[in-house]
C-alpha positions, 0 to 999 in steps of 0.5 A: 383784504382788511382795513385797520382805520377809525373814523376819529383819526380820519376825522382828525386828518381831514380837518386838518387837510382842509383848513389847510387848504382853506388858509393856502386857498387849495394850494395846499390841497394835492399834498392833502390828497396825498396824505389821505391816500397814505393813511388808506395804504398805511391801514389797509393789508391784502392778505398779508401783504401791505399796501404802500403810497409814495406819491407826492403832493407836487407830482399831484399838483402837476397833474392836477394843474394839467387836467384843468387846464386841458378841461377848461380850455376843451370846455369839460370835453376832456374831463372823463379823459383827465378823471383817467390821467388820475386815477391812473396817477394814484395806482402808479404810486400804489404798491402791494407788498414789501 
């Protein structure tokens, strides 16, 4: 596996992402997270083969929506099984190879 990113151009790329979601108050935030997780694929080969992230901001934002809401109204009962619904959401959307 190998990994080509600079930290500079992560920098510039979080910075971004959070004034972004500064001025829309997070709403902006899921499309960020997004854009983060291509940069990781974009940079990152396993062997030979790319790795390529297709999610989109809006399906993130629904999932997000739904785990915190389950959250707050099970008060943190449901938090391990939404942290779950997620990390299951981003490997879905992840693909190795062409």
């Amino acid at each position: 596996m190998s990994f080509t990113g600079t930290g500079g151009a992560l920098f510039v790329k979080v910075l971004v992402i959070y004034l972004l979601s500064a001025i829309t108050f997070m709403i902006y935030m899921p499309w960020g997270m997004c854009s983060l997780a291509k940069w990781y694929a974009e940079n990152t080969k396993i062997g030979q083969a790319p790795v390529q992230f297709f999610g989109t901001g809006g399906s993130l934002f629904v999932q997000v929506l739904i785990v915190a809401l389950l959250t707050m109204v099970t008060f943190y009962i449901y938090y391990p099984w939404g942290m779950v619904r997620m990390l299951k959401w981003h490997y879905e959307n992840m693909r190795v190879g062409a």
